[in-house]
C-alpha positions as CSV (number, residue, x, y, z in Angstrom):
1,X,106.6,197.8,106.4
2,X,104.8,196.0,108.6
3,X,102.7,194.5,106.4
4,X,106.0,193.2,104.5
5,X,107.5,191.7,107.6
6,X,103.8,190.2,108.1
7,X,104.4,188.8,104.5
8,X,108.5,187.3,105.0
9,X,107.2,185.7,108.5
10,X,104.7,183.6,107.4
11,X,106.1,182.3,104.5
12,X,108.5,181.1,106.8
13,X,106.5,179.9,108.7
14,X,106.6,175.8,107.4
15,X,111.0,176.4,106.1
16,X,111.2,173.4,104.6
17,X,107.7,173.7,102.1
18,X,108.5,177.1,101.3
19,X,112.3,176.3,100.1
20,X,110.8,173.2,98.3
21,X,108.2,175.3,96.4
22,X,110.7,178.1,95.7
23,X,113.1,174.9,94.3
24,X,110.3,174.1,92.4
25,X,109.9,177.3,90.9
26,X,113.4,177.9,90.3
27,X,113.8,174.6,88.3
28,X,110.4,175.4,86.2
29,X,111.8,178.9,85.2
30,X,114.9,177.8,84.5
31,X,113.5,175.2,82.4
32,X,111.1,177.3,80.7
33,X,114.1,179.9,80.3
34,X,116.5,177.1,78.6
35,X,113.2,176.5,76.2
36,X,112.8,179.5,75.2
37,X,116.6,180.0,74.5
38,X,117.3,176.8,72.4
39,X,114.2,178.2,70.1
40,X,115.9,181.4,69.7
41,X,119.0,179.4,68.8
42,X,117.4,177.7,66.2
43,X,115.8,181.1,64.6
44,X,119.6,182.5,65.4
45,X,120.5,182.2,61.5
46,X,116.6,184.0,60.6
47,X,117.6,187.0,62.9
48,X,121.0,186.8,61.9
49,X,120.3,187.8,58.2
50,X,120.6,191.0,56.1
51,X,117.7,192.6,54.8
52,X,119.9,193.6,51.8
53,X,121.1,190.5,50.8
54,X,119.3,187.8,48.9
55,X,120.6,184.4,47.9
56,X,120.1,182.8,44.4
57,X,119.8,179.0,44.1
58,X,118.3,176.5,41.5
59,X,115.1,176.6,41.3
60,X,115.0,172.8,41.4
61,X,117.0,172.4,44.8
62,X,120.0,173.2,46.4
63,X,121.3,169.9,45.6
64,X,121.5,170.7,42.0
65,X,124.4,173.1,41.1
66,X,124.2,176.4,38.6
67,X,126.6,177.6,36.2
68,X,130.1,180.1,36.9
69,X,128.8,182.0,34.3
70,X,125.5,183.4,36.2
71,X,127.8,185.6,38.0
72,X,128.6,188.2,35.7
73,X,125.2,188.3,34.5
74,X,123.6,188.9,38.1
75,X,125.6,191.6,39.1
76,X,125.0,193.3,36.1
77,X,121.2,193.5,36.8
78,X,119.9,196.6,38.2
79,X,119.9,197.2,41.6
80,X,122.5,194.7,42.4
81,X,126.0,196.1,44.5
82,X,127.8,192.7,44.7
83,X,128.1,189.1,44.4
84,X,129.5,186.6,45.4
85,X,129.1,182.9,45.5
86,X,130.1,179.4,47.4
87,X,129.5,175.6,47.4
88,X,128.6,173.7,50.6
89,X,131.8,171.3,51.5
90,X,130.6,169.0,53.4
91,X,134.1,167.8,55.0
92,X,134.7,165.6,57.8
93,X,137.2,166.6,60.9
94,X,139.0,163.3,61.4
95,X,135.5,161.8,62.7
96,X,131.8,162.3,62.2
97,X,131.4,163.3,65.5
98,X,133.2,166.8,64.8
99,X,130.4,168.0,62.8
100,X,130.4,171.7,61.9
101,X,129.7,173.9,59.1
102,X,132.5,174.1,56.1
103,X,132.0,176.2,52.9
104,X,134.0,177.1,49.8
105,X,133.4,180.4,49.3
106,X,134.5,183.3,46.4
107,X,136.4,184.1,49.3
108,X,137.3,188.6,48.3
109,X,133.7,189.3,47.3
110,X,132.2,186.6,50.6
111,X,134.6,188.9,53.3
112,X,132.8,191.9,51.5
113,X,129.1,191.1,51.6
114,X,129.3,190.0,54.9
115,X,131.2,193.1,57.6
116,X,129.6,191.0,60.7
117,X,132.8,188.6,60.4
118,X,135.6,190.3,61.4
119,X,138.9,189.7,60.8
120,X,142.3,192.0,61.7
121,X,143.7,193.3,58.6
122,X,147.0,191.1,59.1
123,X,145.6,188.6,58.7
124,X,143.2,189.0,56.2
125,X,145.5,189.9,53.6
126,X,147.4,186.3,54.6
127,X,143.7,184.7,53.9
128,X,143.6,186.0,50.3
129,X,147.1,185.5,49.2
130,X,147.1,181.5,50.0
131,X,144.6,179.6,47.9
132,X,144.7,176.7,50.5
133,X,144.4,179.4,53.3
134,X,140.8,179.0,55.4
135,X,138.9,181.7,58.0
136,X,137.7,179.7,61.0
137,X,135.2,181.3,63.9
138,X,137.0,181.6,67.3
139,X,134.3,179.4,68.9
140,X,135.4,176.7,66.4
141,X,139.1,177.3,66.8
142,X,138.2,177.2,70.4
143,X,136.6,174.1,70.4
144,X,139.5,172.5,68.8
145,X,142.6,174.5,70.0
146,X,143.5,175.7,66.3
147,X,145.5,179.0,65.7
148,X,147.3,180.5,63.0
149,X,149.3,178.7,60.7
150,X,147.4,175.1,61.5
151,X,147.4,172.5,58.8
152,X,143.7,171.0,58.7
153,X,142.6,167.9,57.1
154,X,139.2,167.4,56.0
155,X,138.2,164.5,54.4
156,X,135.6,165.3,51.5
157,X,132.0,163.6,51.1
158,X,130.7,165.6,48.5
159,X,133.4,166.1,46.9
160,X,136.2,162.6,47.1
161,X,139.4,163.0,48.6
162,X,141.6,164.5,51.7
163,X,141.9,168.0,51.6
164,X,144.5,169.6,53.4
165,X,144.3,173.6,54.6
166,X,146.0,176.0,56.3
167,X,144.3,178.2,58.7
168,X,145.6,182.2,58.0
169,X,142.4,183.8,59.7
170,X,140.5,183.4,62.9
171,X,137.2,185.2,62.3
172,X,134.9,187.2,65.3
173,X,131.2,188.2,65.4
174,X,130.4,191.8,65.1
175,X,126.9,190.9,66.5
176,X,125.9,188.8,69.6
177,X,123.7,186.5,66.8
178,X,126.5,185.8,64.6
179,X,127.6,182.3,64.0
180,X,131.5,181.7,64.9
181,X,131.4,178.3,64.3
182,X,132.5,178.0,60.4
183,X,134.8,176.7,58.2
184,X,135.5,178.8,54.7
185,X,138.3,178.5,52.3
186,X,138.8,179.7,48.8
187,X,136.5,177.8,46.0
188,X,139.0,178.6,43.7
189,X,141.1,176.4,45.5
190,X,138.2,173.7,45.7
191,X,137.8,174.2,41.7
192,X,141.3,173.7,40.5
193,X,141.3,170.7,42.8
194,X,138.3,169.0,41.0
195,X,139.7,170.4,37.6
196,X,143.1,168.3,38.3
197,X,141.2,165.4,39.9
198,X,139.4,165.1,36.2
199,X,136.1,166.0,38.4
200,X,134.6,167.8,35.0
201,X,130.9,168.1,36.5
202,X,131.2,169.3,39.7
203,X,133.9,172.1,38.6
204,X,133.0,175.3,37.5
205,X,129.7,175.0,39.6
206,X,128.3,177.2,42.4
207,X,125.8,175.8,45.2
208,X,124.2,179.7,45.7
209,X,125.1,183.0,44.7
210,X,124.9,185.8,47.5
211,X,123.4,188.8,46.2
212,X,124.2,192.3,47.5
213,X,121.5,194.7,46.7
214,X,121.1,198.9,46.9
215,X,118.5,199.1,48.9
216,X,116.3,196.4,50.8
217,X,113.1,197.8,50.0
218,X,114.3,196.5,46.7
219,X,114.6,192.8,47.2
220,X,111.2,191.2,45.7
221,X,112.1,193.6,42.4
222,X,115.5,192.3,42.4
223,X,114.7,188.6,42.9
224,X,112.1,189.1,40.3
225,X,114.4,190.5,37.7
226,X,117.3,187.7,38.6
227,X,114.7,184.8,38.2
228,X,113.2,186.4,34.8
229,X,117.3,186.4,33.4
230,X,117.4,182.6,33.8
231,X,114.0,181.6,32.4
232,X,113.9,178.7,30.4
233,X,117.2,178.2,30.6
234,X,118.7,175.0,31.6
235,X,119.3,175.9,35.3
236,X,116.4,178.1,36.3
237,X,117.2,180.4,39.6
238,X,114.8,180.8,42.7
239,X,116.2,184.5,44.7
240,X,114.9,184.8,47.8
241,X,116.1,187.0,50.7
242,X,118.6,185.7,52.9
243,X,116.2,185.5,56.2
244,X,113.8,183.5,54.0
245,X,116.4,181.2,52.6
246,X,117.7,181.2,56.3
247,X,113.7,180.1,57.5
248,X,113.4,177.6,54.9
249,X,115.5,175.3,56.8
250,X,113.9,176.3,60.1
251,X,110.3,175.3,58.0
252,X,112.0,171.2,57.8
253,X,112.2,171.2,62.1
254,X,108.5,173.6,62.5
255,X,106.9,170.2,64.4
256,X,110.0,170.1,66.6
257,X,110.3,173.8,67.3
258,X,106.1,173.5,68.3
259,X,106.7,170.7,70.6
260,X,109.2,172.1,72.5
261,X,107.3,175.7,72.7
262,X,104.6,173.4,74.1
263,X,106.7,171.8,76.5
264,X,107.9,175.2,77.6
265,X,104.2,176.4,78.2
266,X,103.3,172.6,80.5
267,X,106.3,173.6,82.6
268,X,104.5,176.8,83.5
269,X,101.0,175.2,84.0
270,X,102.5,172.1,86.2
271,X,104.3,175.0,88.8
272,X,101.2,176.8,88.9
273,X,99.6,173.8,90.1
274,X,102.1,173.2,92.4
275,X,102.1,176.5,94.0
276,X,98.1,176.8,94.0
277,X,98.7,173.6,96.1
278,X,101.2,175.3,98.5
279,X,98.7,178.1,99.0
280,X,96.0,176.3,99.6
281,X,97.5,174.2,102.4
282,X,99.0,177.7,103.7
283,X,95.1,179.4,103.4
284,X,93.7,176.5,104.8
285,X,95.9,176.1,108.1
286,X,95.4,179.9,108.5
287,X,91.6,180.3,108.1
288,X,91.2,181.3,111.8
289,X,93.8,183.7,111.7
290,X,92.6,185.6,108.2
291,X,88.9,185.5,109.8
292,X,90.2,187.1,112.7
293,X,91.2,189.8,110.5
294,X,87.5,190.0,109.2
295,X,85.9,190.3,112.2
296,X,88.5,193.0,113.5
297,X,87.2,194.6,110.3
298,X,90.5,194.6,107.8
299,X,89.1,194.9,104.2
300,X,89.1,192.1,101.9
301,X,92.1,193.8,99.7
302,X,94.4,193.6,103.0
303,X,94.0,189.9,102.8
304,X,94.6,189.9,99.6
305,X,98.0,191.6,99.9
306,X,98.6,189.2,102.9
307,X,97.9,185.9,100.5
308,X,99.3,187.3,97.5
309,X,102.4,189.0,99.2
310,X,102.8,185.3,100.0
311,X,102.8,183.4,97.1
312,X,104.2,186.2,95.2
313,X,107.2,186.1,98.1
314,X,107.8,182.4,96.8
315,X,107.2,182.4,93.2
316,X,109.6,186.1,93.2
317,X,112.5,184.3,94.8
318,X,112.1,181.2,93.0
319,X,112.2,182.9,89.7
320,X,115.1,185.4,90.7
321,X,117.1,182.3,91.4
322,X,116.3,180.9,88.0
323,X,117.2,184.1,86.7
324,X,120.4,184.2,88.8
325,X,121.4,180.8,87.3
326,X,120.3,180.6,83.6
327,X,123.9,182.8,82.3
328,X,126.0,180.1,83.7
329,X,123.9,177.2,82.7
330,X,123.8,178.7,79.3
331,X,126.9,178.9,78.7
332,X,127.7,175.6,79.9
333,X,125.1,174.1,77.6
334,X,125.8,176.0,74.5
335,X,129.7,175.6,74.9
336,X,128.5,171.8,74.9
337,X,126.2,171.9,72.0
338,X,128.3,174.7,69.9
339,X,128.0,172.4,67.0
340,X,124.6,171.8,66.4
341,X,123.6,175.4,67.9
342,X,126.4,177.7,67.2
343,X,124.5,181.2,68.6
344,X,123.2,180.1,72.4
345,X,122.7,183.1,74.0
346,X,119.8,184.5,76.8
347,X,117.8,187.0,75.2
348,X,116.4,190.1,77.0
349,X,112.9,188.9,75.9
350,X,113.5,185.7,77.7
351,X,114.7,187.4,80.7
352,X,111.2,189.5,80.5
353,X,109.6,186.7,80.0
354,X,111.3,184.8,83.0
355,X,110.1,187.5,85.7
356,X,106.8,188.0,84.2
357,X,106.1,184.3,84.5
358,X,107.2,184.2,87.9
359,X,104.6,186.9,89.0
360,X,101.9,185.7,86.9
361,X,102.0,182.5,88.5
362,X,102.0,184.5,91.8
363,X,99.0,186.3,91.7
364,X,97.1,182.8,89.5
365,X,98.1,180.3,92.7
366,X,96.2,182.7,94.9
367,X,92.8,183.0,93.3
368,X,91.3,179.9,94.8
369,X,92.6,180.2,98.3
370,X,91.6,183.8,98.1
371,X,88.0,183.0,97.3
372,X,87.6,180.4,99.8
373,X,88.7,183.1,102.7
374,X,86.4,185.8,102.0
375,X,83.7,183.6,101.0
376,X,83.6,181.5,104.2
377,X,81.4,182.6,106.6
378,X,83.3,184.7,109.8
379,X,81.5,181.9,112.9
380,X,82.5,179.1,110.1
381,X,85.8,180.5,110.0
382,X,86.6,180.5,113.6
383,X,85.4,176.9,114.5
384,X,87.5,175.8,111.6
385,X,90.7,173.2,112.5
386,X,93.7,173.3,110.6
């Protein structure tokens, strides 16, 4: 206890360089913290995905469509529980600005495959009786203050044209990761559309098929068997898991991702330079007083604990703070960036990560100033001026 009380005193010693370090520290953390979190964001979709679902595409690229008639032929494959299939939209919200994820989607077999969106009953039987009917997340109805029975306009890229629908079904996440930020309505509804428009090439063609399989141990089999159907046929298939599909987009922004993990990592490195600094002032305007402590015959790990105790007095507090205030700032930030990073949520890991930093750090700023007291010599140490 008394060693404690030693410890709080004479870090308050100099008020205002202790609450500037602990600023310091606080800032860094919290930095590092929003880092850490905005990586996770982007894997959000990776950890998101079902290990028992795999996604079927053209072998070429997504940009190229496949055929309607793949669908009956892929769920009869062994091993295969479902199917279903979509086409990205693409639609703009009255301005470019409003960017957020749209899909037509086989919209019975899509709400089956996927249990993580839930939806009260009510309402999903409105979804499925009206073709023009859409399911929206509640972060995205949020955003834009739509509720049930809304008429939305979205005006088509992709696909040409003003497309009016009617919002029956406000979607929430079963799991913390999943994405409430999406648009779906019925592709029949988009392929009648193109049908009556005289679109003939785009209609009667999906962007991916979603595949439900038995078990998940099962996937590369399944894929295999799938890709082997289609072969040499005028619109070959690539399957692939849904977390790999999923990191294949991640892949495009890898440089981005590294930078910012790097960035995260300098943050650390330029506090720990700024608290060795602290100490070291702190060590070296105390030298008489630790070599006092020497001569009275206190053993090197009591000044240890007395240094240490120190720095890890400041670097604890500062990173408690950061700790304290990363929820709110979170929240703030991903409420404000919802639609380019739908999931933004603090992770235990980063909390972990968060207070082990902040001890590490501790304990690193007070290996030089440590050395220097025990290795100066005891007469050296008393003639010494701060």
């Amino acid at each position: 206890m008394f060693l404690f009380k030693l410890i709080v005193r004479n870090s308050l010693r100099h008020k205002l360089r202790t609450a500037l370090t602990m600023l310091a520290v606080t800032v860094a953390v919290l930095a590092f913290g929003m880092l850490r979190t905005m990586v996770d964001a982007w894997y959000a979709g990776v950890d998101a995905a079902a290990a028992n679902r795999l996604i079927t595409r053209n072998a070429i690229s997504l940009n190229f469509f496949l055929p309607l008639s793949y669908k009956e032929k892929i769920r009869q494959v062994e091993g295969v529980s479902g199917v279903s299939c979509g086409n990205w939209f693409g639609g703009i919200y009255i301005d470019e600005k409003n960017f957020f994820a749209n899909f037509a989607m086989d919209m019975k077999s899509f709400l089956g495959l996927y249990p993580e969106f839930m939806i009260a009953e009510q309402q999903r039987k409105a979804l499925l009786t009206d073709r023009k009917g859409a399911v929206v997340g509640e972060k995205l109805a949020r955003r834009f203050g739509w509720k049930i029975g809304d008429t939305v306009s979205l005006r088509g890229t992709i696909f040409p044209g003003t497309w009016e629908f009617t919002i029956r079904a406000i979607y929430k996440g079963r799991d913390k990761n999943t994405d409430e930020t999406q648009f779906i309505f019925h592709w029949d509804y988009l392929n009648e559309k193109l049908k009556a428009m005289n679109i003939t090439k785009a209609a009667d063609s999906i962007g991916w098929y979603i595949v439900a399989i038995t078990k998940p141990e099962l996937a590369a089999e399944v894929s295999q068997r799938i890709d082997k159907l289609f072969k040499n046929s005028m619109a070959e298939t690539f399957t692939e898991t849904e977390k790999a599909f999923q990191m294949s987009f991640v892949s495009m922004t890898e440089a981005i991702l590294s930078a910012v993990q790097m960035v995260s990592f300098l943050v650390i490195f330029i506090i720990l330079a700024v608290v060795s600094n602290t100490m070291a002032m702190t060590v070296r305007e105390r030298i008489r007083e630790y070599t006092v402590f020497r001569s009275l015959g206190f053993e090197p790990l009591y000044i240890f604990m007395m240094i240490a105790g120190e720095s890890l007095f400041i670097t604890t507090a500062g990173g408690v703070l950061a700790i304290a205030c990363t929820f709110p700032v979170v929240k703030e930030f991903g409420d404000y960036m919802s639609a380019y990073l739908p999931v933004f949520i603090v992770s235990p890991q980063t909390i972990l990560l968060d207070a082990v930093i902040s001890v590490a750090v501790g304990l690193l700023a007070c290996i030089i100033p440590l050395w220097y007291t025990l290795k100066i010599k005891i007469a050296d140490g008393l003639r010494a001026v701060a």
